[in-house]
N, C-alpha and C positions, 0 to 999 in steps of 0.2 A: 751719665745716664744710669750706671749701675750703683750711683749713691743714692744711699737711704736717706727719705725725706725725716729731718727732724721732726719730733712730737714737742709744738710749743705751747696748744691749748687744746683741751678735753675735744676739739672740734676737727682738728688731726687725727683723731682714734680714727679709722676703721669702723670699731666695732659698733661707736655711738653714731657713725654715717649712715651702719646700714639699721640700725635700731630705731634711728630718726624714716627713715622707707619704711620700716615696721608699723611707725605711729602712723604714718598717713594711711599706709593699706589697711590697717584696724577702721580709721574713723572713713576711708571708700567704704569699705564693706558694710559696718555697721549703721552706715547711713539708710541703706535701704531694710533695715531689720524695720517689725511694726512697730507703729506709735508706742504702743502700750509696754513695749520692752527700753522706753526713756528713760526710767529710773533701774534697769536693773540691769539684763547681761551688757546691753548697750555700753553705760556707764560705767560699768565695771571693767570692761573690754578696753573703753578705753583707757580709763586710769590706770589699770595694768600693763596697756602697751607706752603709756607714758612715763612709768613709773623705770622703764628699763632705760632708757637715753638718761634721765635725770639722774640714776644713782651712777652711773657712769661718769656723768659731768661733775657729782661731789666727791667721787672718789679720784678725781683726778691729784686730788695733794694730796691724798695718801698714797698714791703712785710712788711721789717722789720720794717719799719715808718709806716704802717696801711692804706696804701694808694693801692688803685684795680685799677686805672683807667688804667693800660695796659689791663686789663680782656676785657674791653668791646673793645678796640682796637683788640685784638685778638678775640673776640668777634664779631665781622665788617668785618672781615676779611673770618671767619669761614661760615659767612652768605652770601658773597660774593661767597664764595667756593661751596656754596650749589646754587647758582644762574645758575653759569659754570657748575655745571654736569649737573643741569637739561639742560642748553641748549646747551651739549656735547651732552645728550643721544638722543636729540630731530637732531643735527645735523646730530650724527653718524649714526640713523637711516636713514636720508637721505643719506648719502654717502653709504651707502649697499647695498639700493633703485638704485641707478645707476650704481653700478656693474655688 
């Protein structure tokens, strides 16, 4: 029980488990944003929180060569993610405002 589970594919990480909860909770939330933000934060929201599990799953063989530099790609990605809710929460408050 105190043995460590081996890491045999990108889908044993942790980190791409909880970044996968990430993507669903972006595309819950952003499902009720309005129509007319379809092409923009919406979209973007999501491909940003999609974009963090995916560079994870390609940076998987470079794991094994000792190489991170997808980290900080999904890492860019993450911080973008964090850019869009603040100016989700800031817009959705405006759109409640004129309900």
């Amino acid at each position: 029980t105190g043995e460590k589970q081996k890491i045999r594919t990108f889908r044993d990480l942790r980190i791409w488990q909880k970044s996968i909860k990430l993507v669903t909770q972006i595309y819950e939330i952003t499902q009720s944003f309005p129509k007319e933000e379809a092409f923009g934060l919406t979209s973007q929201m999501r491909r940003s929180s999609v974009f963090i599990p995916s560079n994870i799953e390609e940076g998987m063989e470079e794991i094994a060569q000792g190489i991170f530099a997808f980290l900080q790609i999904a890492t860019g990605s993450l911080y973008e993610l964090q850019t869009q809710l603040v100016i989700a929460k800031k817009i959705y408050h405006f759109f409640l405002s004129m309900s």
